[in-house]
C-alpha positions in Angstrom: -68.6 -8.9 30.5 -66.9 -6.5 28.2 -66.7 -3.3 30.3 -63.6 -2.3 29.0 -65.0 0.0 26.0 -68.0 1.1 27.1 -67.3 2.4 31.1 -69.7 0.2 32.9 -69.6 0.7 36.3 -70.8 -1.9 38.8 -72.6 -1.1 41.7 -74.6 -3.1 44.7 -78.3 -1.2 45.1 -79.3 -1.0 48.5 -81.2 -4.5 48.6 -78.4 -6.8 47.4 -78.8 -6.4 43.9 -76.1 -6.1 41.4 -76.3 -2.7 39.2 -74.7 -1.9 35.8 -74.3 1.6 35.0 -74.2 2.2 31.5 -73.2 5.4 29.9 -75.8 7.1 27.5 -75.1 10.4 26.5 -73.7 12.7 29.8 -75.4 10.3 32.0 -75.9 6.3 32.6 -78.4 4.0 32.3 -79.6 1.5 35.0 -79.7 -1.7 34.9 -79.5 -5.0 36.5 -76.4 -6.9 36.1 -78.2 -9.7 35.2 -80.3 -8.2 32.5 -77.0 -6.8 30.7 -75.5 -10.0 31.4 -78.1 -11.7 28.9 -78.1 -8.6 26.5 -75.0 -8.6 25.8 -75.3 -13.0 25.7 -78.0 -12.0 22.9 -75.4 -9.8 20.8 -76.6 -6.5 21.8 -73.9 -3.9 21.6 -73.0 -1.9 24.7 -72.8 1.3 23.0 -76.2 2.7 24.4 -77.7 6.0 23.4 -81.1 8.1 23.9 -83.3 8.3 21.2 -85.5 11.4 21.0 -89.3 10.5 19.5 -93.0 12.3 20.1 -90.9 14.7 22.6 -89.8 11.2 24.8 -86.4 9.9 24.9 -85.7 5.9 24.9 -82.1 3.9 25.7 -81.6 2.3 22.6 -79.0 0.1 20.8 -78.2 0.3 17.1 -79.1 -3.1 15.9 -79.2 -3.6 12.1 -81.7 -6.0 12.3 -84.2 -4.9 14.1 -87.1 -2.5 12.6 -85.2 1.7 12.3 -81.7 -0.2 13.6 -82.8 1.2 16.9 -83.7 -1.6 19.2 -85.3 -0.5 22.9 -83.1 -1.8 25.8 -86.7 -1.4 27.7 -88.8 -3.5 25.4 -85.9 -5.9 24.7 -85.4 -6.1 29.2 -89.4 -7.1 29.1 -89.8 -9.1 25.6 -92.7 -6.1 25.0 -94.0 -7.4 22.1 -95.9 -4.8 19.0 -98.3 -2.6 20.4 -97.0 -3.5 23.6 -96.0 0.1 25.6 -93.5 -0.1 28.2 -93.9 2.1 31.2 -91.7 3.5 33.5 -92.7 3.5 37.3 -90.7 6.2 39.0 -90.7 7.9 35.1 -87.1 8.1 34.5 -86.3 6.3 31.4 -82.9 5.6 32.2 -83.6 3.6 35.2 -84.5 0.0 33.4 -84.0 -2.3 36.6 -86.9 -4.2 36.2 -89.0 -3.4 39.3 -89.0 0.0 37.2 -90.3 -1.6 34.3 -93.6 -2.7 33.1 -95.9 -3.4 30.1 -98.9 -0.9 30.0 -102.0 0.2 27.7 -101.0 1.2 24.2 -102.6 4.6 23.5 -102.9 4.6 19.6 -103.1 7.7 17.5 -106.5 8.9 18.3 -106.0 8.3 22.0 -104.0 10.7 24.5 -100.5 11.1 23.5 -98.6 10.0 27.0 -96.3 12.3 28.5 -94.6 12.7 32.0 -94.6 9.3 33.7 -96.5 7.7 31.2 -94.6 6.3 28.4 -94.0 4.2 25.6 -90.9 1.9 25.6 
């Protein structure tokens, strides 16, 4: 894994599982090790940063390819597919170990705008 650049620190969380810690900003990013293992397999750059929208902030990756050239580390962890909204459990959006992670209701423009907890990925 290409750790080198980036300064991805590896950790062991308290049940055996192997963390990445991934720097985003002044802070790091979550992850399993497994899950960046297979990003990174998949071409996604290492260079993570926090996107700001509707007052939320998301851990993206600049990918040319994808839709805005910012592509969700949070939707890409789950495969959220459209109008799929990614949810946060403990509702920290840097923490994207999967038992963190899940696929919720879409709230669309006339429904409640989430906020707090309750998130869009």
């Amino acid at each position: 894994m290409k750790n080198q650049d980036t300064h991805i620190t590896f950790t062991t969380d308290t049940d055996g599982t192997d963390i990445a810690h991934v720097p985003v900003r002044n802070d790091f990013a979550t992850i399993e090790k497994d899950d960046l293992a297979e990003l990174e397999r998949k071409g996604v750059s290492l260079n993570w940063y926090l996107k700001v929208a509707n007052g939320n902030g998301y851990v993206c990756a600049y990918d040319p390819d994808h839709l805005g050239g910012n592509l969700t580390i949070a939707r890409t962890i789950l495969g959220a597919g459209q109008r799929k909204a990614v949810r946060y459990c403990d509702g920290n959006r840097l923490n994207l170990r999967r038992d963190n992670l899940y696929i919720g209701a879409f709230q669309n423009a006339t429904g409640p705008t989430p906020r707090g907890g309750s998130d869009f990925g």
